[in-house]
C-alpha positions in Angstrom: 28.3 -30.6 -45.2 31.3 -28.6 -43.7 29.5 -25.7 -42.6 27.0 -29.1 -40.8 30.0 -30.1 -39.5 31.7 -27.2 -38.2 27.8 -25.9 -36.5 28.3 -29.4 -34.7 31.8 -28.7 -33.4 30.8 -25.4 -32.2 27.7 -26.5 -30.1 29.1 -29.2 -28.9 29.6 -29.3 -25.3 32.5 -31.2 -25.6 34.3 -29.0 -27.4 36.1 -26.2 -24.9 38.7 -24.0 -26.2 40.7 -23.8 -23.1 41.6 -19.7 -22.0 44.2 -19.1 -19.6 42.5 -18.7 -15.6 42.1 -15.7 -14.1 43.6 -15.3 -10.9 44.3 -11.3 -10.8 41.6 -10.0 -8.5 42.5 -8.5 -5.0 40.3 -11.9 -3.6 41.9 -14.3 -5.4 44.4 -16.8 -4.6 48.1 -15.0 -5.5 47.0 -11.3 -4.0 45.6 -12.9 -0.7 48.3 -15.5 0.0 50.5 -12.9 -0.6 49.1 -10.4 1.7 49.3 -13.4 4.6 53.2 -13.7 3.7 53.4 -10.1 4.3 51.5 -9.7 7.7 53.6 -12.9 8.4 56.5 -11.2 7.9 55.5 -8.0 10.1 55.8 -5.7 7.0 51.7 -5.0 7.1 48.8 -5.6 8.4 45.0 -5.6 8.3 44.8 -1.9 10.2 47.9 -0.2 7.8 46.9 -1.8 4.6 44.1 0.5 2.1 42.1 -2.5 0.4 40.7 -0.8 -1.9 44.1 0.6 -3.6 45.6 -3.0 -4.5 46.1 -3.9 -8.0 46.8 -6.9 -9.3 48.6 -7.3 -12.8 49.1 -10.7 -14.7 52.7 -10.9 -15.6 53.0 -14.0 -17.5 50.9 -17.4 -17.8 52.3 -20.5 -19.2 50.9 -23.9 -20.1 52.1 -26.6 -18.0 50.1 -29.4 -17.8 46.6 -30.2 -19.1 44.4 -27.5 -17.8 47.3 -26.4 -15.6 49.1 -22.8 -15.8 52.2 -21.5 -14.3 51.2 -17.6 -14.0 52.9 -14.3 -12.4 51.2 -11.7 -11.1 52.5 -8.3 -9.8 50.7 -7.3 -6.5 51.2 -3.3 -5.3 49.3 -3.3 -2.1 48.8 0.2 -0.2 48.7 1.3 2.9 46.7 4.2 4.4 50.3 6.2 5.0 50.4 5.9 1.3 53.3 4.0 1.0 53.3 0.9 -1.4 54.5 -2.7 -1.3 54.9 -4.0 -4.5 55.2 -8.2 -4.8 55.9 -10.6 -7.5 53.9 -13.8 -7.1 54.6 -17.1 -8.5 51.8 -20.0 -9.0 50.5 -22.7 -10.7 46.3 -22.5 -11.5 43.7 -24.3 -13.9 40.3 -23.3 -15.3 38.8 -24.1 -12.3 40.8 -23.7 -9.4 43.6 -20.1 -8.7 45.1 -22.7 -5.7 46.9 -25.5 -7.2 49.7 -25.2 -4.8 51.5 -22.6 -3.1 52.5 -19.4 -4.0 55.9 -18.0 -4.3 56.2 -14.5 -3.3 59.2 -12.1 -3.5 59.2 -8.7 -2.6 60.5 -6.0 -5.0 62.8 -3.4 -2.6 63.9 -1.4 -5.6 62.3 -1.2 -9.1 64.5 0.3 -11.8 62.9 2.2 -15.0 58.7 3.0 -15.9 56.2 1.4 -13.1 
C-alpha cells in the first residue's frame, strides 16, 4: 500500500518539488540588465564589449516568497581590448519568470584574494 501510495505521489502532476530558477545565462535577465546599466553609465558598449567571453556565476539564491527567490549573480563581461568588468547583481526570480523586479547592480573596482 505505501509503495501505491508513494507511485501516486510521484506521478502526480500536482506534486512539484520546487528547484531554485535559473537565471545565469549571458541572455538572461541579471547579465542583460546589467550590461544596459553599464552602457548607461558610459563604461561599455555594444562595439567594445566580446559577447562571447561573459560568464555568469550564481552567487547565492534564497527563498523568499512562494515560488519567489532572491539570487546573486556575479557577471565578468569582456571587452575586445581584453579588459574585464566584473558586476555583482542583485534580483528577485521564480520558476517561471528571471524578471520579478529590478535588478541591483554594483560594480566591483577592486577584488581582493582568488577570482
Amino acid at each position: 500500500m505505501r509503495a501505491l501510495l508513494t507511485s501516486l505521489l510521484l506521478t502526480s502532476p500536482g506534486v512539484v518539488l520546487a528547484a531554485h530558477p535559473d537565471c545565469t545565462g549571458v541572455e538572461r535577465w541579471p547579465a542583460s540588465m546589467a550590461f544596459v546599466h553599464l552602457k548607461n553609465a558610459g563604461m561599455t558598449d555594444n562595439e567594445r564589449l566580446d559577447v562571447s567571453k561573459t560568464r555568469v556565476a550564481r552567487v547565492a539564491s534564497e527563498k523568499i516568497g512562494k515560488d519567489l527567490y532572491r539570487q546573486v549573480h556575479k557577471v565578468r563581461f569582456t571587452e575586445k581590448s581584453g579588459s574585464t568588468i566584473d558586476v555583482i547583481t542583485a534580483s528577485d526570480g521564480s520558476s517561471q519568470e528571471c524578471s520579478i523586479g529590478g535588478v541591483e547592480v554594483y560594480v566591483i573596482a577592486r577584488q581582493l584574494g582568488p577570482n
